[in-house]
DRENMAR-643691 format. One record per residue (C-alpha): residue in three letters; x, y, z. Coordinates in pm, whole numbers, padded with zeros to 5 digits, always signed. Each point is the difference from the previous one (the first is absolute). Layout:
% DRENMAR-643691
ALAXYZ
...
% end
This chain:
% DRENMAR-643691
UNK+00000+00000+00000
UNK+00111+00349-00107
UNK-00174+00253+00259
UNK+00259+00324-00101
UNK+00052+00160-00401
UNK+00378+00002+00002
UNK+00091-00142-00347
UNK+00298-00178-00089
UNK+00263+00190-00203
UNK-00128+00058-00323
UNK-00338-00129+00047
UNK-00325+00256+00091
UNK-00137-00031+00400
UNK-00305-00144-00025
UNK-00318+00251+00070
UNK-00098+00006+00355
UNK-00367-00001+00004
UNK+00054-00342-00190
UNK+00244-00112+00272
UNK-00288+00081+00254
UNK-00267-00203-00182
UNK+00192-00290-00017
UNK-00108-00299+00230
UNK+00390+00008+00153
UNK-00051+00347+00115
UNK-00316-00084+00195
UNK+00212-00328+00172
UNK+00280+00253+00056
UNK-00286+00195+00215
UNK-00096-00257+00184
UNK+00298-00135+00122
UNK+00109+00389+00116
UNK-00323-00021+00190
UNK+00081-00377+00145
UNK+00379+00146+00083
UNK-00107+00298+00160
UNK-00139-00130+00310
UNK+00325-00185+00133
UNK+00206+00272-00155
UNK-00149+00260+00224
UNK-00067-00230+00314
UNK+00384-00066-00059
UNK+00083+00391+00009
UNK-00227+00057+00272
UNK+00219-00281+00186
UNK+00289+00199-00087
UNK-00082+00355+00126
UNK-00141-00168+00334
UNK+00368-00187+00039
UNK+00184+00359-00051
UNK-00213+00188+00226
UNK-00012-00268+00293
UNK+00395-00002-00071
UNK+00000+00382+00116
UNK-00253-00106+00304
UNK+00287-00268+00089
UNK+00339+00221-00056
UNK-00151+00306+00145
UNK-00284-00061+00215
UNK+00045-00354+00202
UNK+00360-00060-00012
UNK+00112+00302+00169
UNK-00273-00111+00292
UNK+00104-00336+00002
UNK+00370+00128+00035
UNK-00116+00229+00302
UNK-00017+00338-00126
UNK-00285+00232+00046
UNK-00109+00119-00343
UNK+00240-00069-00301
UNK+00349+00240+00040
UNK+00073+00262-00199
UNK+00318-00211-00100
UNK-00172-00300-00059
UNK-00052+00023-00438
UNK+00397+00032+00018
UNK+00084-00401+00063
UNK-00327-00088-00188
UNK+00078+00181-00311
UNK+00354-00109-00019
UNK-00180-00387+00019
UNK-00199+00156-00270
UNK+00299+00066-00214
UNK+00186-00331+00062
UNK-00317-00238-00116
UNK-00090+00261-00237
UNK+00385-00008-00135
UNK+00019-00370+00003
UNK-00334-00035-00193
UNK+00062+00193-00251
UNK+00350-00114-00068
UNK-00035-00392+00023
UNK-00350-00052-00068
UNK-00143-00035-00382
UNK-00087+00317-00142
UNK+00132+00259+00204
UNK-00278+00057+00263
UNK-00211+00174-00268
UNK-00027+00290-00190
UNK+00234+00311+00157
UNK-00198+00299+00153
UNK+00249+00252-00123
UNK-00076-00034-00334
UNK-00358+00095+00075
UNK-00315-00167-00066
UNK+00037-00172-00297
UNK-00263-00320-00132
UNK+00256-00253-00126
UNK-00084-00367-00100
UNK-00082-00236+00287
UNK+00266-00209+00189
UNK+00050-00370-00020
UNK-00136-00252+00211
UNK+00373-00001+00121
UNK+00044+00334+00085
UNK-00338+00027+00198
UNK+00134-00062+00347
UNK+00303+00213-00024
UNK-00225+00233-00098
UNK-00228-00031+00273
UNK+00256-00058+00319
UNK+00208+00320-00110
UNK-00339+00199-00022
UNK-00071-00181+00378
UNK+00318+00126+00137
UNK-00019+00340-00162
UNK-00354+00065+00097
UNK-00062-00183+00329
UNK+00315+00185+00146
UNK-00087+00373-00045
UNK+00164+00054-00353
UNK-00140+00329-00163
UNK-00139-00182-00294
UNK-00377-00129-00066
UNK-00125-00352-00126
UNK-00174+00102-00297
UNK+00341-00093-00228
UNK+00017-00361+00172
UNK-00363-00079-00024
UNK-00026+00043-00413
UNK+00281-00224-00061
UNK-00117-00228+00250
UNK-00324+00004-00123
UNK+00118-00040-00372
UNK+00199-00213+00078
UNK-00242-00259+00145
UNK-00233+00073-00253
UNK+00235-00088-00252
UNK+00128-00297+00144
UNK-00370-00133+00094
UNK-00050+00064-00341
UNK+00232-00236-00182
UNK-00117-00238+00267
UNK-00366+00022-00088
UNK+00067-00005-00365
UNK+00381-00134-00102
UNK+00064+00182-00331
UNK-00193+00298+00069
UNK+00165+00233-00279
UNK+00213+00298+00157
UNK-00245+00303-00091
UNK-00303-00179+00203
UNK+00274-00071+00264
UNK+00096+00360+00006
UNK-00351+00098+00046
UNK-00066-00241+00256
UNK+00292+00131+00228
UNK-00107+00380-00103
UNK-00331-00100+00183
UNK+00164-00192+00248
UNK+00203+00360+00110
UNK-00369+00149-00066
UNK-00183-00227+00262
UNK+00354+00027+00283
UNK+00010+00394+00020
UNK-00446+00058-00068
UNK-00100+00089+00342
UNK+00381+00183+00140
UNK-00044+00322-00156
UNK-00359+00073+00109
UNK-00186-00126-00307
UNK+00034-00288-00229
UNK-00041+00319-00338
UNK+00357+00154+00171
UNK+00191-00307+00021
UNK-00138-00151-00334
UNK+00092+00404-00150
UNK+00352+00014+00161
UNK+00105-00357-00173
UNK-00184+00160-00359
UNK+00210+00348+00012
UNK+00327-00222+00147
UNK-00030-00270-00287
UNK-00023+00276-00322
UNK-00259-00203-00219
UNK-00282+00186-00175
UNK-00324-00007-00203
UNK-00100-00356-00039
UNK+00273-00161+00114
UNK-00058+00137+00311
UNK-00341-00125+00009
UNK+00047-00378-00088
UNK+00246+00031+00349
UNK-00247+00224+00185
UNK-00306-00163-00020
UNK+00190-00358+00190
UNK+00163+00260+00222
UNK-00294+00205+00109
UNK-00156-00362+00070
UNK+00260-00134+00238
UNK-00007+00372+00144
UNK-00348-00051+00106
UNK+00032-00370+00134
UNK+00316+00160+00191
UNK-00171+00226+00174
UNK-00295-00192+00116
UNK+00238-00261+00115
UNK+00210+00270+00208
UNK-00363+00144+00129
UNK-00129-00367+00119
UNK+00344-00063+00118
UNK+00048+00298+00227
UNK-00347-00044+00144
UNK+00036-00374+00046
UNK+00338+00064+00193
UNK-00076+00318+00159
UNK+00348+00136-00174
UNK-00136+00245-00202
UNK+00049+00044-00385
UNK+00399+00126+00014
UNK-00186+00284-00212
UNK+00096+00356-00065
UNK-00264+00235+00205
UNK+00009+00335+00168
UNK-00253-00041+00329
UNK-00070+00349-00054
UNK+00071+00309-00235
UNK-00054+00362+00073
UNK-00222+00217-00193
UNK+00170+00192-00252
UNK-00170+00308-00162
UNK+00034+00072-00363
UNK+00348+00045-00128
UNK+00121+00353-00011
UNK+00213+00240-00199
UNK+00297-00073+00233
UNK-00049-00318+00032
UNK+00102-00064-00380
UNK+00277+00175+00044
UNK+00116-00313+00303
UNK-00096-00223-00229
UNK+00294+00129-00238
UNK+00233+00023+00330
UNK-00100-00313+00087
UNK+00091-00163-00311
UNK+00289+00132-00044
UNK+00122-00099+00361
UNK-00109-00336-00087
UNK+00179-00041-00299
UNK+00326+00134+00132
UNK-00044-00251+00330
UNK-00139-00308-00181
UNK+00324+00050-00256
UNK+00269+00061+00296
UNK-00168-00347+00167
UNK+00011-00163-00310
UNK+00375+00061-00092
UNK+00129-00075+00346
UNK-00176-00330-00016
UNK+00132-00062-00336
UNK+00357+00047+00129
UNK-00050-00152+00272
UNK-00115-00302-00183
UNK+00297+00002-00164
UNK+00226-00063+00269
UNK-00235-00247+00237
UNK+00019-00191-00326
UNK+00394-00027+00027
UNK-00024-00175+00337
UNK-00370-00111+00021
UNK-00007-00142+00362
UNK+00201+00240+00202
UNK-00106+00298-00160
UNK-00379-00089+00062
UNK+00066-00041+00330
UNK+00107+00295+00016
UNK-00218+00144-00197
UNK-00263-00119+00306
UNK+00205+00132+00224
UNK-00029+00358-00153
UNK-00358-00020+00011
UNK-00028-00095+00372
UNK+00205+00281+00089
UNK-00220+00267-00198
UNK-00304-00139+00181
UNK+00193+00046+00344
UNK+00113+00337-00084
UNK-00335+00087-00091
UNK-00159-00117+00342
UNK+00251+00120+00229
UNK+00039+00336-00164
UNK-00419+00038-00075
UNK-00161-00188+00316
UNK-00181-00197-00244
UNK+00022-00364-00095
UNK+00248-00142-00255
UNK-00272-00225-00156
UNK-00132+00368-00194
UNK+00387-00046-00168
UNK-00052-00356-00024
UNK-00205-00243-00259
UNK-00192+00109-00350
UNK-00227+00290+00224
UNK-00318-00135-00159
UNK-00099-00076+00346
UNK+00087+00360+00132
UNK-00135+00226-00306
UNK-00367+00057+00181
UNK+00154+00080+00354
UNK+00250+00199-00180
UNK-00247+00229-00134
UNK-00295-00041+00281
UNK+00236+00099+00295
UNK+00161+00272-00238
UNK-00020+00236+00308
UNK+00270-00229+00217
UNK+00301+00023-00284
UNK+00164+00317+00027
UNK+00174+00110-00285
UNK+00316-00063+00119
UNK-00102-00372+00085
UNK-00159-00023-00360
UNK+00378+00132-00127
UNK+00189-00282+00182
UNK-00225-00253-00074
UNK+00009+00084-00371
UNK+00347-00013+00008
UNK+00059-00307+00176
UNK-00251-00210-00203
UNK+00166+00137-00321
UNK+00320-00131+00095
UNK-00165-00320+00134
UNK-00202-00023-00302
UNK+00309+00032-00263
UNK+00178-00258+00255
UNK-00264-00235-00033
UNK-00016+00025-00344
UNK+00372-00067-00077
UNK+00002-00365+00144
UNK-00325-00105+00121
UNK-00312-00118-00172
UNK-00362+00105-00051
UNK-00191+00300-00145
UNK+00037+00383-00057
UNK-00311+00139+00068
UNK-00134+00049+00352
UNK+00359+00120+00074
UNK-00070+00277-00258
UNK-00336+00068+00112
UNK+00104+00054+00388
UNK+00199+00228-00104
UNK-00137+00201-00236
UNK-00285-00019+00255
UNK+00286+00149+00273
UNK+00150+00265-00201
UNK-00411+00112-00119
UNK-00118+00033+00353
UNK+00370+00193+00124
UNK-00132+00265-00303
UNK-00248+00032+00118
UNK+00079+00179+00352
UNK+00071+00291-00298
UNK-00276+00242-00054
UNK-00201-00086-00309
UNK-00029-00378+00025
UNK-00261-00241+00191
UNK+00153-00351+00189
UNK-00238-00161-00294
UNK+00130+00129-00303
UNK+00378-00006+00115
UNK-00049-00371+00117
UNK-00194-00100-00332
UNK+00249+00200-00217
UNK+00283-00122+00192
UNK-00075-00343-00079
UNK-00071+00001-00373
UNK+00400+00227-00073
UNK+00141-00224+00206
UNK-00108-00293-00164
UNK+00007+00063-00378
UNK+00395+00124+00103
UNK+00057-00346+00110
UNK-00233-00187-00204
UNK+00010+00198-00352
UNK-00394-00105-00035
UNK-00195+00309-00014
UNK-00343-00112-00009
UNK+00015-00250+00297
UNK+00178+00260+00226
UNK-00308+00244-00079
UNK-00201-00296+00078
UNK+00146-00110+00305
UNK+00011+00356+00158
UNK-00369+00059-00078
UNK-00143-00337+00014
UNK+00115-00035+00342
UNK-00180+00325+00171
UNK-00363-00134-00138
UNK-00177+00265-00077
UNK+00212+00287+00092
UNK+00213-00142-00243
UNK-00230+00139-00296
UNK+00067+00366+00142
UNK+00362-00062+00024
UNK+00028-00150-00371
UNK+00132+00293-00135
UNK+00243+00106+00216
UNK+00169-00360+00007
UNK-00036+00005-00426
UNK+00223+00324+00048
UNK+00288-00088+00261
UNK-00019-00365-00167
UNK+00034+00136-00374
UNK+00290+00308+00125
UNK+00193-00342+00190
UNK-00033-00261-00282
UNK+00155+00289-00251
UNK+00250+00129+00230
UNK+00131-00390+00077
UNK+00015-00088-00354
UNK+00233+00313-00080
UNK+00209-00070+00290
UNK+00041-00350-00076
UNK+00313-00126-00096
UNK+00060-00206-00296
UNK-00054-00363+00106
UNK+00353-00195+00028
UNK+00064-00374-00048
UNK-00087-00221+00303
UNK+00239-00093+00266
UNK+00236-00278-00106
UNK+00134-00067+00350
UNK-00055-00328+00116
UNK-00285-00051+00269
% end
């Protein structure tokens, strides 16, 4: 069965809508539907084991050890454990822990049935331990992944364009219900994969179906276990009036700030990457290291806990902007500058996703604008969110989505204000970006 109109050289690509008549399009659906429910029972297994792994490391084994509380200290020894399994995952186990953060998001081919637990026990020890990286990146190739390889296993000499589309909805059905909506996660692996017209709708309509079955399964799941959906929400958002005059004018400020920080992270993880290559274990152990200490200079030098410098910050985004009145802007500048360190640390060596690193703190730097005259905790915090993330993600249309998808329906009223600061980074970051270079050739 042919589900995808890529020719062979020299021969014409067959016409989609005839691909989607055919009976082997209509099996195709049905086994995305049959896959999705283990698929996303499988990812919902996986978010639970990284979040009771924080519970464990940060929460219960400091009791059990006798403290009061978790130390300020304690993400020190724990991220340098971080580093070493991280380190030894990537280097000895097939395929290299997984896709590397630095490079941004990016919607490559799914792994091997080989590479899968590398993949998954460096994303563990990255995530579980307080790494500054989210699990969106491991659960697509996870989820493609085991879609593909379920795949060949259902039906041995599946040909490789069904295959492709059957790991495509695979990543579909792992990441529907993270983001806040099954439309964002299924819209953030369209923009990330580049297809078009109807290409991209033979490999949406499969996607959008495991989408759906993933979310239901994460909805049932979370009630069934009382652990909640792992989803993206803000427990409450603050009215924001109509945009103003000078609120456009943050919105170019804003993006330009964006673009300017998103680049700096990005090129210091880059080089970094470079060198934590050269000597894979140590240097991600120390790489851990670096971020423990940022999270204990933030604490001891801001009162507040090193978890806020810690982890993706999907978890902290809606008391981040609900107690906006407890950050000072002082507290908001350290924090911003200790997770950006943390975050182009964690990106260097360790494994998992871009994104809710980027939205914390665009989310940050938003709502420290807005103790200036001129701009609302709303619009700094929504704005905030959607530069940050298209300067780290280069995907313009899911960072306005993300930044006004999330608020509900402040969101609408915000709209244009994140088009502008998202449009002023995404232009600015492509002119500052420097000519891509060859990869890193030094051994692993």
């Amino acid at each position: 069965m042919s589900a995808e109109p890529v020719a062979a050289h020299g021969t014409e690509a067959p016409d989609p809508l005839v691909v989607v008549r055919t009976r082997g399009y209509a099996v195709l659906l049905v086994m995305v539907a049959l896959l999705g429910v283990p698929l996303s029972a499988a990812a919902f297994g996986f978010l639970s084991l990284v979040h009771e792994l924080g519970s464990l490391t940060y929460d219960d084994l400091p009791r059990a050890l006798g403290f009061h509380g978790t130390p300020s200290w304690w993400p020190v020894p724990l991220l340098a454990v971080s580093g070493l399994l991280t380190g030894l995952a990537v280097r000895y186990l097939p395929g290299t822990g997984g896709h590397e953060p630095a490079e941004g998001f990016v919607n490559s081919a799914a792994p091997t049935a080989a590479q899968l637990p590398g993949i998954a026990l460096a994303a563990l020890a990255s995530l579980g331990l307080g790494v500054v990286l989210g699990p969106e990146a491991p659960l697509i190739a996870l989820g493609g992944g085991l879609a593909a390889y379920a795949a060949r296993l259902l039906k041995p000499g599946i040909e490789p364009s069904a295959g492709a589309m059957v790991a495509a909805a695979g990543s579909f059905a792992a990441v529907s219900a993270l983001l806040g909506s099954p439309l964002l996660g299924a819209f953030l692996l369209m923009e990330a994969s580049g297809l078009a017209g109807m290409t991209l709708g033979l490999v949406l309509v499969p996607g959008l179906l495991a989408s759906g079955i993933g979310s239901l399964i994460f909805i049932g799941l979370g009630s069934w276990t009382g652990l909640g959906t792992y989803s993206l929400t803000l427990p409450h958002v603050p009215h924001t009036p109509q945009p103003t005059f000078a609120e456009f004018g943050w919105a170019l400020a804003l993006g330009v700030a964006a673009a300017l920080a998103g680049t700096g992270i990005k090129r210091l993880a880059l080089s970094l990457r470079d060198r934590v290559a050269q000597r894979r274990v140590v240097a991600t152990v120390v790489m851990g290291l670096t971020i423990g200490v940022l999270a204990l200079l933030y604490a001891e030098s801001t009162g507040r806990d090193a978890s806020e410098v810690l982890y993706s910050g999907q978890d902290d985004l809606g008391g981040l902007l609900a107690e906006d009145a407890t950050y000072t802007v002082a507290t908001l500048l350290v924090l911003l500058v200790c997770k950006s360190l943390a975050y182009s640390a964690s990106l260097s060596g360790f494994r998992g996703g871009p994104i809710f690193p980027s939205m914390f703190l665009g989310a940050a730097g938003g709502l420290a604008m807005s103790h200036l005259p001129g701009l609302n905790a709303t619009s700094g915090f929504a704005m905030g969110i959607g530069a940050m993330c298209v300067a780290m993600l280069r995907l313009p249309m899911t960072s306005v989505l993300l930044a006004t998808l999330l608020l509900g329906r402040e969101g609408i009223t915000v709209m244009p204000l994140v088009i502008v600061s998202v449009v002023v980074s995404y232009v600015l970051v492509l002119r500052l970006e420097r000519p891509s270079t060859k990869a890193s050739t030094a051994p692993r």
